[in-house]
C-alpha positions in Angstrom: 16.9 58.3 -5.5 17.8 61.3 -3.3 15.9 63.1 -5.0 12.8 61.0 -5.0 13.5 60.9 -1.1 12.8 64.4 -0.9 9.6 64.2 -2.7 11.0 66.8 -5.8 9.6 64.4 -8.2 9.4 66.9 -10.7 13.4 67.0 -10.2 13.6 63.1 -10.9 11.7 63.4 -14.0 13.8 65.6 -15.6 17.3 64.0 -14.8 15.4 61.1 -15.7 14.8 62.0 -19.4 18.6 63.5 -19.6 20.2 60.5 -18.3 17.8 58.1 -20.4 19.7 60.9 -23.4 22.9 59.6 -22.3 22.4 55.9 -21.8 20.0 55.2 -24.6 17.1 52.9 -25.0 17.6 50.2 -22.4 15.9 49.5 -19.1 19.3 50.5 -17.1 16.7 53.1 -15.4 13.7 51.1 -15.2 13.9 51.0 -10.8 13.9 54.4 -10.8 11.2 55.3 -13.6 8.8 52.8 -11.9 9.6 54.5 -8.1 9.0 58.0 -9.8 5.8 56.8 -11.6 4.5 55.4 -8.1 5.5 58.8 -6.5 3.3 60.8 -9.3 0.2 58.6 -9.4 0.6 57.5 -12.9 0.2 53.9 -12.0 -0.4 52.6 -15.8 3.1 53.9 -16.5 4.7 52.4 -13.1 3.8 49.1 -14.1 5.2 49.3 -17.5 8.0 50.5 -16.0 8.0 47.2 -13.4 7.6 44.8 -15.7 10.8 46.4 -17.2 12.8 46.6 -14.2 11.4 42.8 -13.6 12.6 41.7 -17.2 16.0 42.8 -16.6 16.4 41.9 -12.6 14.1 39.6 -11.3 14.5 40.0 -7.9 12.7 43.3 -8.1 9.5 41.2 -8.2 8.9 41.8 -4.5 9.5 45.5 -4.7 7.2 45.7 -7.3 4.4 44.3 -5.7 5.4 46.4 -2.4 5.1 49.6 -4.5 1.8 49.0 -6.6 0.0 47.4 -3.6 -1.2 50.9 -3.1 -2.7 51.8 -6.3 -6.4 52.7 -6.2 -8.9 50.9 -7.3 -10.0 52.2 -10.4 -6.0 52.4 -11.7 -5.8 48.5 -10.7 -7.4 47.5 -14.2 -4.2 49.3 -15.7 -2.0 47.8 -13.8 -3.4 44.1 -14.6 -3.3 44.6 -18.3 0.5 45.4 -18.7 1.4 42.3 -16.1 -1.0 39.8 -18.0 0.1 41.4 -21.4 1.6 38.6 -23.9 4.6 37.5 -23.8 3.6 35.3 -21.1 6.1 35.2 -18.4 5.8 33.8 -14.8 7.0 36.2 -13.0 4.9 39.2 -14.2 2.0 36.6 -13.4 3.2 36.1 -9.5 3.5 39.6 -9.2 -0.6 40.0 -10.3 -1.9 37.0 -8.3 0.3 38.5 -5.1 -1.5 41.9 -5.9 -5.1 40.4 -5.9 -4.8 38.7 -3.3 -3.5 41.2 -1.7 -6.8 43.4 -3.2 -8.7 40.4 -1.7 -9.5 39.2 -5.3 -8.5 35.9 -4.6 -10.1 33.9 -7.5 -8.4 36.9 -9.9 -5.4 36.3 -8.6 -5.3 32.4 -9.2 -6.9 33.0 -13.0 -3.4 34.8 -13.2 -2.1 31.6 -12.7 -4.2 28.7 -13.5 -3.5 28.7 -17.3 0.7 28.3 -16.8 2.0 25.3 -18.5 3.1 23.0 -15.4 6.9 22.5 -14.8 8.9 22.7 -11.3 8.9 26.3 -11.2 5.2 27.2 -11.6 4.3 23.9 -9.7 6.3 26.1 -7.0 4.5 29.5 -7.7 1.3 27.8 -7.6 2.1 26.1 -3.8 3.2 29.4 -3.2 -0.4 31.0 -4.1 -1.9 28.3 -2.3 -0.3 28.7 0.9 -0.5 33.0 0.3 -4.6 32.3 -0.3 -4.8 30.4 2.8 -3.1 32.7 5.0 -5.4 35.6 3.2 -8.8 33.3 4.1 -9.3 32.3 0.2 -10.6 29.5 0.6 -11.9 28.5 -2.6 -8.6 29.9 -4.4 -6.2 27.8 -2.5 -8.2 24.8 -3.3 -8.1 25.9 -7.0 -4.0 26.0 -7.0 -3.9 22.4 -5.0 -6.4 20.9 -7.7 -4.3 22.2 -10.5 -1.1 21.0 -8.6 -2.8 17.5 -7.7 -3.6 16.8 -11.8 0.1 17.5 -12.4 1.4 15.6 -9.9 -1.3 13.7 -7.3 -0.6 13.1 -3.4 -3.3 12.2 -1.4 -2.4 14.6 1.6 -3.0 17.6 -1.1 -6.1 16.2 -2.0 -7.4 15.7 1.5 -6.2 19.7 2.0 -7.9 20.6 -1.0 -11.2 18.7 0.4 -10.7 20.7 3.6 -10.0 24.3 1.9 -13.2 23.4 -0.2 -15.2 22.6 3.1 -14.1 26.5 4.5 -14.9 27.9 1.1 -18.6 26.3 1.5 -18.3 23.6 -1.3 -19.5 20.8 -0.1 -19.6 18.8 -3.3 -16.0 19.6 -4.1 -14.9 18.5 -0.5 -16.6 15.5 -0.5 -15.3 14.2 -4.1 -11.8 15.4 -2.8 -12.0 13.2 0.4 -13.3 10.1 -1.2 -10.2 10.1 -3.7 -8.1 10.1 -0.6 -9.6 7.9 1.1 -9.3 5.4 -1.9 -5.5 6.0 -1.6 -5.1 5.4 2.4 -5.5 2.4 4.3 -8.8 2.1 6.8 -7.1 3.1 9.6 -5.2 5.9 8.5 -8.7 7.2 6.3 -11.1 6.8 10.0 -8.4 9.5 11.6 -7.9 11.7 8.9 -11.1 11.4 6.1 -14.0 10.5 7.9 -14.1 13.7 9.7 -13.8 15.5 6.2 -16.8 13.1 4.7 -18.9 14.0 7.9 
């Protein structure tokens, strides 16, 4: 890491392979390989060498979207296929939805998503995204993650959000459908204040 620090990557790589000698095949090393794979430009091999560090500690998630943020975009492709690679694992699909959205590929970044079997923790990671692609101005991609959340568990006040997002995204037909659910679900005084402006 000192080493890296200085910039004498060429250094790193080299006690790198001797210590990866020493310690034998495991992932003990993965932080480091990914942070000198980053420093070299090899951004194919950095992300195999995330998803490692990722799979052993996965609080490394945040660093790992920190340090590929940066990749150029004709090494992004690269970097998608060894996150999205099988097996499936929610984590390594935060970590590309983050980065899109963060590429402003919103709609990418929720397809990382979307297809997750629903349980509390992706339920969670896709409020998450939803929030995240609100904050970012995608529209449409927030309102994806709140329809996905409403069919595994519906609340009216996410489906009058979702009717709202889909308004800012230009989808009229989506917002409307969206606010008439709700307002089926609220009593007449409560739909005036809170649907009819969404319906007009």
């Amino acid at each position: 890491r000192m080493l890296l620090a200085e910039g004498r990557t060429g250094a790193v790589d080299t006690l790198l392979a001797e210590a990866s000698m020493v310690l034998g095949a495991n992932n003990a090393l993965a932080l480091e390989a990914a942070q000198l794979r980053v420093a070299l430009g090899q951004w194919g091999e950095a992300a195999i060498a995330w998803r490692e560090a990722i799979g052993a500690q996965a609080y490394l998630e945040s660093a790992a979207i920190y340090s590929l943020r940066v990749a150029p975009p004709e090494h992004r492709r690269a970097i998608r296929s060894v996150f999205l690679a099988t097996p499936v694992a929610l984590p390594m699909r935060r970590v590309v939805a983050t980065l899109e959205l963060g590429w402003g590929n919103g709609r990418e970044g929720w397809a990382a998503l979307r297809d997750l079997t629903p349980d509390e923790a992706v339920g969670a990671a896709w409020g998450q995204f939803a929030e995240e692609a609100e904050r970012a101005g995608s529209w449409l991609a927030a309102r994806d993650a709140l329809l996905a959340l409403q069919r595994w568990r519906p609340d009216t006040q996410r489906a009058l959000r979702a009717a709202t997002l889909a308004l800012e995204g230009g989808d009229a037909a989506s917002a409307l459908s969206l606010a008439e659910y709700a307002a089926k679900e609220l009593d007449d005084s409560t739909a005036a204040r809170t649907v009819t402006p969404v319906l007009l």
